[in-house]
Structure formats: structure tokens, C-alpha cells
C-alpha positions as CSV (number, residue, x, y, z in Angstrom):
1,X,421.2,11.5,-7.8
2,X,418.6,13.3,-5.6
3,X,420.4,16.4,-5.1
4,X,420.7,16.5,-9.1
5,X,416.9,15.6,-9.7
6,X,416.0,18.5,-7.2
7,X,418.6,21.1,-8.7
8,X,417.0,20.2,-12.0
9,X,413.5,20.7,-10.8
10,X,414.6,24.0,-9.4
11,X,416.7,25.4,-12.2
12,X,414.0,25.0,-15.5
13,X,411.4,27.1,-14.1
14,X,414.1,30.0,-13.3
15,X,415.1,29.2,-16.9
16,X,411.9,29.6,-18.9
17,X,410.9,32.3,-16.6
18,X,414.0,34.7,-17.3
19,X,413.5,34.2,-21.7
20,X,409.8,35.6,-20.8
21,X,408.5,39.1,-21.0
22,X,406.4,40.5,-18.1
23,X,402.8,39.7,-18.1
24,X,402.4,43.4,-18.7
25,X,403.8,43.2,-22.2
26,X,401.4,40.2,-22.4
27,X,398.3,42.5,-22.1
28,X,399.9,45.2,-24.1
29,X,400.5,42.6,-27.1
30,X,396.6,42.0,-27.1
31,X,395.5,45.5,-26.8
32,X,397.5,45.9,-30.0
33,X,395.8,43.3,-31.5
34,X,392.2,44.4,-30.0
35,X,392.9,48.0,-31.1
36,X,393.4,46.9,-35.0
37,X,389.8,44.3,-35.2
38,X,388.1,47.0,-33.6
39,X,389.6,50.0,-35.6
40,X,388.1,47.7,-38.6
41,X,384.9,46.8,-36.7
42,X,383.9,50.2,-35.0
43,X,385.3,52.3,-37.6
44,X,388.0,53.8,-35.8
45,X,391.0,54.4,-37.8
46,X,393.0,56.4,-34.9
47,X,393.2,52.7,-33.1
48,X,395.2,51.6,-36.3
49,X,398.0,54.1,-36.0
50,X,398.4,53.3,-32.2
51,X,398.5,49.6,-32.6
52,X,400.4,49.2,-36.4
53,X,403.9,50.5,-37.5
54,X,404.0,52.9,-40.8
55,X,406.2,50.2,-42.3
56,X,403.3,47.3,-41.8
57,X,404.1,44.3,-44.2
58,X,400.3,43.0,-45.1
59,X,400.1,39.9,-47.0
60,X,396.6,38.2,-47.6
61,X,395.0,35.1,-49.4
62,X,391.3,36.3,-50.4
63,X,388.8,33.5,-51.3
64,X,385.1,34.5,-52.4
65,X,382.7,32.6,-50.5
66,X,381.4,30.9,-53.7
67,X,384.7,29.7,-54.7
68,X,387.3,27.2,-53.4
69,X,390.3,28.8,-55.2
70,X,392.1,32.0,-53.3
71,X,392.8,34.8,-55.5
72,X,396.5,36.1,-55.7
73,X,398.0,37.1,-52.6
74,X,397.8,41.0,-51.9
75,X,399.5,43.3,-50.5
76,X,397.7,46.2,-48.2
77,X,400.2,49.3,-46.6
78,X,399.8,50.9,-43.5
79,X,397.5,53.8,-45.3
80,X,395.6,51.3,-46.9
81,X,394.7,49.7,-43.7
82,X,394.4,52.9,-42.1
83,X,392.2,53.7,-45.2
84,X,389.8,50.8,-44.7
85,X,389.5,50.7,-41.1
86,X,387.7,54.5,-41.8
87,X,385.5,52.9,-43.9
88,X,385.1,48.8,-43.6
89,X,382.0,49.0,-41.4
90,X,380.7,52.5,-42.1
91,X,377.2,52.8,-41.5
92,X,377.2,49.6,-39.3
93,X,377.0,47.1,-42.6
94,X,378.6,44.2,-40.2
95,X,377.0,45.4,-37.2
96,X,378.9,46.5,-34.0
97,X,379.2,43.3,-31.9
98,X,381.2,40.9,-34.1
99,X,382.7,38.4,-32.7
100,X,386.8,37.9,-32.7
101,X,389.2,35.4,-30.7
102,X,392.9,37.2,-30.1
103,X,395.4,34.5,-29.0
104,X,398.8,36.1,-28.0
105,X,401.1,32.6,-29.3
106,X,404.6,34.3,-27.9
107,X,406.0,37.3,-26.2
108,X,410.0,37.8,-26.3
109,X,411.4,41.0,-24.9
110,X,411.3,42.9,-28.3
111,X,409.3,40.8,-30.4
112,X,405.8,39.1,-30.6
113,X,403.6,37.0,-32.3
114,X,399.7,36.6,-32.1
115,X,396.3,35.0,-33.9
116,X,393.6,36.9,-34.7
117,X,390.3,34.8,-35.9
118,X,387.9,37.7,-37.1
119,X,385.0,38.1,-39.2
120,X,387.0,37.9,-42.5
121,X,389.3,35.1,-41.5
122,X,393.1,34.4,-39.6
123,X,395.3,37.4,-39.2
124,X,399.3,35.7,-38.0
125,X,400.2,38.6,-36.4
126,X,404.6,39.7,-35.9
127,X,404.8,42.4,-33.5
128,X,407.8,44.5,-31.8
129,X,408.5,46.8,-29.1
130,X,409.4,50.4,-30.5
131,X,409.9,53.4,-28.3
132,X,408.4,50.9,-25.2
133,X,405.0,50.3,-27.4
134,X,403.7,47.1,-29.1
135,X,403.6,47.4,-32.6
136,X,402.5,45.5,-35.3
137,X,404.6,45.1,-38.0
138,X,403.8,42.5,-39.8
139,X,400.7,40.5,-40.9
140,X,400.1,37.3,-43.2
141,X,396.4,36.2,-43.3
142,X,393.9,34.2,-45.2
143,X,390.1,34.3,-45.8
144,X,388.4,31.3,-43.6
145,X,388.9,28.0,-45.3
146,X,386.3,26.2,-47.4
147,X,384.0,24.3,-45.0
148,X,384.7,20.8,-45.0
């Protein structure tokens, strides 16, 4: 019974280690995610086409501050992104130190997933690893819910 117990103790760490990525991808998934809310916040559009994939799925749930209903989902492209992050904070409207929280959830060999918490709400983040780079490919988010 002991020699099981020990051979058990020993064998799940090998086991969730090998279905993890390196660490390295780890940091790579995050500077993806860095690059896009600071393409948006520093008005940087180059930082989107390193860090998003031309065929980006964007889905979001917009809700006006002075409402509690969100508006029909909508759909932004890769040059519509690429489009706003030239523009969103032209002229320094929201200031250059906002605050964001990036929290890489999972990293696979191929295939990622991260949070974003930024100014305009949560961005769930799907990224995969093209060519040996982290890219995002797909993004579902919603403004930040009413306060309760």
C-alpha cells in the first residue's frame, strides 16, 4: 500500500507537468494580451497586428453607464480593432496610465485562454500559437456590470 501511495505521489506531478506549456509561452500569452490594452490605451495600432490574428472573432455586450440593459451584441474585425486602437485614446482623452489586470486562465501547447479587466470592461480572451507566435483569435467581452 505504501509503495502505491508513493508511486502515486510521484506520478501526478510528472502528469500535469507534461499537458503544460513552458513558462515561456506563459509570458508570451500575456505580452499578447499587454500588447492589445495598450495598443487601445497608448494609441499604438502596430501592437494590434503583432498580438491579434486577421481572422479575429470579436463579440461584445455594450451597456451605457446610465442604463442597466446591454445593447445587441456586436461584432468588431481585425481592421476595426486595428482601426480603433489608432484612435480610442487620441489626444490622451483617457489618460496614459489606466489601469488593466491580465490573468493568463490556461496555456495548452497550441492554444490559450486569458482575462482581461480594462477600462471598458472583461475581454475572455482564445489565443493560438501560429508560426511559433501567440495570437489572439478570438474575443467575447462585456461592458462592466451594473454596480450592485
Amino acid at each position: 500500500m505504501t509503495r502505491l501511495l508513493l508511486a502515486l505521489l510521484l506520478l501526478v506531478p510528472l502528469a500535469f507537468g507534461l499537458s503544460r506549456a513552458p513558462s515561456d509561452d506563459h509570458a508570451a500569452v500575456e505580452a499578447a494580451v499587454r500588447d492589445y490594452v495598450e495598443a487601445l490605451y497608448l494609441v499604438k495600432p502596430e501592437r494590434i497586428e503583432r498580438s491579434v490574428h486577421p481572422a479575429l472573432e470579436k463579440i461584445g455586450f455594450y451597456r451605457p453607464p446610465e442604463s442597466g440593459a446591454y445593447r445587441t451584441p456586436s461584432k468588431m474585425t481585425f481592421e476595426q480593432l486595428r482601426e480603433l486602437a489608432a484612435g480610442w485614446n487620441k489626444g490622451g482623452r483617457e489618460g496614459q496610465d489606466i489601469p488593466y489586470q491580465i490573468q493568463v486562465l490556461d496555456v495548452l501547447d497550441v492554444t490559450a485562454s486569458a482575462k482581461l479587466t480594462a477600462k471598458w470592461g472583461v475581454d475572455h480572451m482564445h489565443l493560438a500559437k501560429l508560426g511559433g507566435q501567440w495570437k489572439i483569435v478570438q474575443i467575447l467581452w462585456q461592458s462592466p456590470p451594473p454596480a450592485r
